[in-house]
Structures are given as C-alpha cells and as structure tokens.
SELO-965467 format. One record per residue (C-alpha): residue in three letters; y, x, z. Coordinates in pm, whole numbers. Layout:
<atoms>
ATOM, ALA, Y, X, Z $
...
</atoms>
This chain:
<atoms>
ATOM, UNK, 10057, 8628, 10902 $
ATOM, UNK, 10055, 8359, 10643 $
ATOM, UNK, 10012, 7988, 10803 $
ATOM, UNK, 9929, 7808, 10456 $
ATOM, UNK, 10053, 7846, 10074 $
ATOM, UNK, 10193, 7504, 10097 $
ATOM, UNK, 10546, 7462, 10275 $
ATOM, UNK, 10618, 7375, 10578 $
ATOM, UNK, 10843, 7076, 10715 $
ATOM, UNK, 11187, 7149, 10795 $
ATOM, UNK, 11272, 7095, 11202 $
ATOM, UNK, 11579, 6831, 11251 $
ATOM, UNK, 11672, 6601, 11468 $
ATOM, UNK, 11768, 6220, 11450 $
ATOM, UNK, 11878, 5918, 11596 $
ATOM, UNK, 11892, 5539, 11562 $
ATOM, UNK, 12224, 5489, 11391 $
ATOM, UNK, 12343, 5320, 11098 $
ATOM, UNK, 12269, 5541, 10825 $
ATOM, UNK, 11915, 5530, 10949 $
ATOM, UNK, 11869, 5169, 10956 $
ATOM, UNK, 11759, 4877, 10719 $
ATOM, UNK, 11746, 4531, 10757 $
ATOM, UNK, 11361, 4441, 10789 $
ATOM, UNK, 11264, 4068, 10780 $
ATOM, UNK, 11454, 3993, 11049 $
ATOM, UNK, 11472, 4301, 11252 $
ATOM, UNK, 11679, 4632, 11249 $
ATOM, UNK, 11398, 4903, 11135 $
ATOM, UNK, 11548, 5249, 11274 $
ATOM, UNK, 11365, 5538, 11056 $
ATOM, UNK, 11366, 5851, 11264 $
ATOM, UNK, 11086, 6031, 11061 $
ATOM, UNK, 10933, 5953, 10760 $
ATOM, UNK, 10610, 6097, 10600 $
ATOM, UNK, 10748, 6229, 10307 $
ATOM, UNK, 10958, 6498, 10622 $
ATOM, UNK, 10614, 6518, 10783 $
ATOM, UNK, 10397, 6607, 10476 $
ATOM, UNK, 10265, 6288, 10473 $
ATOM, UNK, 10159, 6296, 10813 $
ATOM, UNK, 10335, 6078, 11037 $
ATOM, UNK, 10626, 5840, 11083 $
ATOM, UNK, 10829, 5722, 11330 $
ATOM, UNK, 10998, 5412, 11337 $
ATOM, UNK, 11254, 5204, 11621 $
ATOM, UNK, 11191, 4869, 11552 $
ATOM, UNK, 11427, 4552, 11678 $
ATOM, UNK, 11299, 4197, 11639 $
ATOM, UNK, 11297, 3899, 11780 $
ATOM, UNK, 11061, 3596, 11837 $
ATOM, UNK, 10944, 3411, 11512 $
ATOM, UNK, 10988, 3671, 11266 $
ATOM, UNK, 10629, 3891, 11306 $
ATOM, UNK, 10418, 4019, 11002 $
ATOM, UNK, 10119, 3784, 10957 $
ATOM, UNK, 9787, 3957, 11009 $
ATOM, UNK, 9711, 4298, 10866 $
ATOM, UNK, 9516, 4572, 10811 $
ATOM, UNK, 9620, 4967, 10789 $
ATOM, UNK, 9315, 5122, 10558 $
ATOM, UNK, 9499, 5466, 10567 $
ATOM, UNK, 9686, 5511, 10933 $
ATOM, UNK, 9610, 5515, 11316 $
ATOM, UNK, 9900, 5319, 11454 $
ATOM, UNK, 10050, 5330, 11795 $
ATOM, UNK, 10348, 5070, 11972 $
ATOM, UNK, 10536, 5188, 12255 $
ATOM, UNK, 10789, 4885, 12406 $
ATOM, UNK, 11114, 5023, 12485 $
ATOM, UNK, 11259, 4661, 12576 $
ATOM, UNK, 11135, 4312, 12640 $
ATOM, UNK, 10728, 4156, 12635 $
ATOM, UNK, 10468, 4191, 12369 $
ATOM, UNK, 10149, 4062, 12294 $
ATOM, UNK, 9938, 4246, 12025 $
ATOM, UNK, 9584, 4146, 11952 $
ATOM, UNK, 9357, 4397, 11766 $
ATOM, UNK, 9005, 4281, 11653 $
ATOM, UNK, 8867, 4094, 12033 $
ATOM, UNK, 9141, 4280, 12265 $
ATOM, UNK, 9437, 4152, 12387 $
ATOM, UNK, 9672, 4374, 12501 $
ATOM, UNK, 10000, 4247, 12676 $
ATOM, UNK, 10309, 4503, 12652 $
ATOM, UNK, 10585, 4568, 12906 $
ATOM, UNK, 10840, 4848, 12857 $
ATOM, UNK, 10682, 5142, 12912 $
ATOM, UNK, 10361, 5048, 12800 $
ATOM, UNK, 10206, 5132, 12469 $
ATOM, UNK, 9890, 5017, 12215 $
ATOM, UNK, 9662, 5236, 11991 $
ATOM, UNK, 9548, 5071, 11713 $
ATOM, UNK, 9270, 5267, 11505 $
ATOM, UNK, 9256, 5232, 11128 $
ATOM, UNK, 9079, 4982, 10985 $
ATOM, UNK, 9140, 4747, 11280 $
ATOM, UNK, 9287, 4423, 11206 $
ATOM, UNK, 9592, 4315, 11401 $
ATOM, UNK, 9876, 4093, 11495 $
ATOM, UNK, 10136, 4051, 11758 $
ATOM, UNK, 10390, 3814, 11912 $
ATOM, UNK, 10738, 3924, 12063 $
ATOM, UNK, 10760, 3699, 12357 $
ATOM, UNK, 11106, 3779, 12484 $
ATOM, UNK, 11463, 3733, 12394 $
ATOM, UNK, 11515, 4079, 12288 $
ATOM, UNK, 11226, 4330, 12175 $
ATOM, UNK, 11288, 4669, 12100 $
ATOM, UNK, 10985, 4898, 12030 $
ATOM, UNK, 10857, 5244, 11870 $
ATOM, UNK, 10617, 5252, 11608 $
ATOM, UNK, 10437, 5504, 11528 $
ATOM, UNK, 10182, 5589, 11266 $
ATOM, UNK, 9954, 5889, 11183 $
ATOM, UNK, 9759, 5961, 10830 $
ATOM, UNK, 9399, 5959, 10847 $
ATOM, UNK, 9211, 6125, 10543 $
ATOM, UNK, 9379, 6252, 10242 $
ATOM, UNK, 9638, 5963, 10198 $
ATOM, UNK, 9952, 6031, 10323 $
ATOM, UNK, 10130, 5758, 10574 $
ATOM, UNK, 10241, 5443, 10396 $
ATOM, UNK, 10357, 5189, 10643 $
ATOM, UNK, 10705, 5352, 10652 $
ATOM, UNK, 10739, 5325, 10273 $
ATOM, UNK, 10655, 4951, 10283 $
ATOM, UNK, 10906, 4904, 10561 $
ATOM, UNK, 11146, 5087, 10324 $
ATOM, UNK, 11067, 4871, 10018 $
ATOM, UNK, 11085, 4516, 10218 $
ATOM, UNK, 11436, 4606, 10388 $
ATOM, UNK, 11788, 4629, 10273 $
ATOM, UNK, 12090, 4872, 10439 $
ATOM, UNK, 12169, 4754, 10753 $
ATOM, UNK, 12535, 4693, 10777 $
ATOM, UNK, 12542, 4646, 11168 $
ATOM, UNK, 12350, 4783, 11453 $
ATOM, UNK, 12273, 4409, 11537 $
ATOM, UNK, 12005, 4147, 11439 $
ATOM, UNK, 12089, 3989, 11126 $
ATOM, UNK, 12275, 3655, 11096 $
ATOM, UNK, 12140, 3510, 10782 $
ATOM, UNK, 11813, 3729, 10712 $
ATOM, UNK, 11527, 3731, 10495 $
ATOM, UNK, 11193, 3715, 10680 $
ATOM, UNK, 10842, 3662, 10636 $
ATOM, UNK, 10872, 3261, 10599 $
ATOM, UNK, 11130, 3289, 10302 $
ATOM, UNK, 10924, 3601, 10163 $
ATOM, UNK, 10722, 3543, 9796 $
ATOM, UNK, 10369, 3622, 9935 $
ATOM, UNK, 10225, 3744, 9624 $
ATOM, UNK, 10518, 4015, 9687 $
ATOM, UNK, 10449, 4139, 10004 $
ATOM, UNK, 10069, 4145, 9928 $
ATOM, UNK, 10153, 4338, 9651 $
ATOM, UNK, 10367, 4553, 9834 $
ATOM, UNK, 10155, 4628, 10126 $
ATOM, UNK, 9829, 4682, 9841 $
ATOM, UNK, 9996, 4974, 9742 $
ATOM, UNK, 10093, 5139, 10077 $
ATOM, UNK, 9763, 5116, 10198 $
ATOM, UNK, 9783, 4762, 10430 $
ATOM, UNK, 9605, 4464, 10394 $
ATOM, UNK, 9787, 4127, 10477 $
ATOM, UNK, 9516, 3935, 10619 $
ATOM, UNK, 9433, 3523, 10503 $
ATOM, UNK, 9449, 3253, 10796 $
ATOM, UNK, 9054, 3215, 10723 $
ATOM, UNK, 8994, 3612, 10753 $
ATOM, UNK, 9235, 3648, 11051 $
ATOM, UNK, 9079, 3381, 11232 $
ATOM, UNK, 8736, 3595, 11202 $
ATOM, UNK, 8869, 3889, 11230 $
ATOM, UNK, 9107, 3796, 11519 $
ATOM, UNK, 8887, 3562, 11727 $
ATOM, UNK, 9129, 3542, 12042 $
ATOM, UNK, 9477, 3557, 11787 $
ATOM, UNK, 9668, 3221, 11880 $
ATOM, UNK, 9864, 3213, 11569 $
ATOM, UNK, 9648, 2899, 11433 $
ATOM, UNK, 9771, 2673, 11742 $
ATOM, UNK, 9467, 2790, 11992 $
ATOM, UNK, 9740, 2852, 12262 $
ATOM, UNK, 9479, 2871, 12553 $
ATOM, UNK, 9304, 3169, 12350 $
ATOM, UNK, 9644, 3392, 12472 $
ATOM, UNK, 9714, 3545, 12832 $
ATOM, UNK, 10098, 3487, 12846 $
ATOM, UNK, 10189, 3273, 13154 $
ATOM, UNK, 10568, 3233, 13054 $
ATOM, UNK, 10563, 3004, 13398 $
ATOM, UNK, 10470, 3379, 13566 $
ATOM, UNK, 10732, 3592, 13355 $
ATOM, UNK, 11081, 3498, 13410 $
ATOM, UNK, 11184, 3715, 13075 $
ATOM, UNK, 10925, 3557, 12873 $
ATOM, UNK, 11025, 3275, 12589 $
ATOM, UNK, 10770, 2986, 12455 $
ATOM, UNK, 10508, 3127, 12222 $
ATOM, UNK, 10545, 2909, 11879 $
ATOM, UNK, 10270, 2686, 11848 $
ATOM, UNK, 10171, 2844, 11488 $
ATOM, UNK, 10263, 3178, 11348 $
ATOM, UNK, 10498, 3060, 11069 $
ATOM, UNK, 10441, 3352, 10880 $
ATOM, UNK, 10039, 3340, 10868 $
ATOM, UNK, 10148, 2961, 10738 $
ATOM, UNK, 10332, 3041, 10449 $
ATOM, UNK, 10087, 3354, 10344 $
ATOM, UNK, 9814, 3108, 10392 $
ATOM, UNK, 9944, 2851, 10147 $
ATOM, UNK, 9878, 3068, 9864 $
ATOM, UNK, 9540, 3074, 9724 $
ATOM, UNK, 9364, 3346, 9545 $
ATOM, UNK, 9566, 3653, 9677 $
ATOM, UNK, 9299, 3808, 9889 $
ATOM, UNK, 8971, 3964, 9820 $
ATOM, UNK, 8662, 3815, 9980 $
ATOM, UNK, 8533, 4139, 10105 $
ATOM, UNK, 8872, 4279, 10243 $
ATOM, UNK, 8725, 4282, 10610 $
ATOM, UNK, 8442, 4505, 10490 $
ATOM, UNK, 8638, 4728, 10354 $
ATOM, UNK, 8828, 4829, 10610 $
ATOM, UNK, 8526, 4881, 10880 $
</atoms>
C-alpha cells in the first residue's frame, strides 16, 4: 500500500558528541535531529548553558516548543505562568506564546524540543545553526560570543527569517507581566535561600538590555500577530 508520493525520512540514530555540537552564545547546542531529517517537522536539540547568557524575550510564530531539564534549576515564564524546572520536569510552550527563562544553577543542561505547526517547516534549529560556530570541546566556552556582545539588528534579522520574534523590553514587559528581567525581582518564585543548588538571579536580564537599546527594530503590532 502506498503511504504518500512524497519520501519518507530515513531512521538513524544520534548522540551528543562533537561532530554534533556548535558553540551557541554561550552554550554547547547538541543537534540530535533537525527538521530538514524530519520533513520539516520537528527538532531536537541538547542544550548546555549557564547563568547570564539566556535569549531575551521571544516569540515562535511557526512551532510548539517543549523544555525538558536534564540537569540543574530553571525558571521559564510564558505569557502570566511561571513555571519553575527541576530535572525531570518539563514546559510546553504553544506557538504564538511569548517567553523567557532564567538558568538559576551552576550547571544547566536541558532538551529542547520543537514541533511545526501549519505549513512552515521548524525553524528554531536553523537559527540555532546560523548563530553558533563548531564546537571544538564538549565544554562551555572560555571566551564566547553571547547575546550581550551580539549586533541586535543581526539576531532580529536572523530570528525574522526562521519564524521567531525577539521581543522589545516595552513589549516583553506587556507581554510578560510576571518576567523579572527588568529588575522586578519580587515578581519571580525562586527562593535561592530554599534551594541549596540555586545561584543569585541577575538583577536585569543583560541581554533584554542590550536588545532594548536599539530603537526602531520591532514592529508595533508584533504581539498581535502572534495571538
């Protein structure tokens, strides 16, 4: 019986090792499926960071997203929840949904995983792709590139095109009423006094400062859109 004229993915299997890995703002991003293996479907990602180097704000228009912790504490907010992660634990954010996050331990290790929605294939992993270099260790970069030494206009650019939308401090702080990236540190639920593995949430997201100090890169309506 004939499935479908188009073809079907290949089965393989992969792991997190070095000739899977890139260098992403910081982190170690492990890609263990991509879309264009998945027929634009889904990706899979291993993601290593650390505290300090998170996206700012953003928006997927095209993708259902979903973050399992594999090691260490994370807080992600998505529109009015808060939702704080311990290994083993997982978030589902729906397209459309603005969000952010802060790694609030030492070491963070995480999957991510994202599914197409629609007739657009998945684009987060290509952006990872384009802002990352070949990893040349299995470690956290020494010297790296991140979000606070990244051209905005770039990564706005970059994200346009794979179907995210890097959020402005004035639109995050709408669209993320209980986000405590603009110094509002009683809006969070992290008791660090409580969780012996937890580290000091900065005061200020330093990414969301830098992407807010240039003017004119977002639309006005870029919240609407995305509902």
């Amino acid at each position: 019986m004939t499935i479908s004229m188009r073809t079907l993915p290949a089965p393989f299997a992969r792991a997190a090792t070095l000739d899977t890995t890139r260098f992403y703002m910081g982190g170690l991003m492990s890609f263990l499926t991509t879309g264009t293996e998945t027929d634009g479907g889904l990706a899979l990602m291993e993601y290593q960071g650390k505290p300090g180097n998170e996206p700012p704000p953003h928006i997927h228009l095209w993708e259902n997203e979903i973050v399992y912790v594999l090691d260490g504490i994370m807080e992600m907010y998505c529109g009015d929840a808060v939702m704080l992660l311990h290994p083993g634990e997982m978030a589902f954010i729906p397209r459309g949904q603005p969000h952010a996050f802060y790694i609030c331990s030492t070491q963070f290790r995480a999957l991510a995983i994202v599914q197409s929605i629609g007739e657009q294939p998945v684009g987060l992993d290509a952006y990872f792709m384009q802002m990352s270099s070949p990893a040349t260790s299995m470690t956290l970069p020494t010297d790296p590139v991140t979000y606070q030494m990244e051209d905005p206009a770039h990564a706005v650019a970059v994200a346009a095109a794979h179907g995210m939308q890097i959020l402005s401090p004035d639109e995050a702080a709408i669209a993320l009423p209980r986000y405590p990236g603009f110094g509002n540190a009683d809006r969070a639920p992290l008791d660090a006094a409580t969780l012996p593995d937890a580290v000091a949430r900065p005061v200020r997201n330093q990414s969301l400062a830098v992407f807010g100090a240039v003017a004119g890169l977002w639309p006005l309506t870029a919240i609407d859109r995305a509902s």
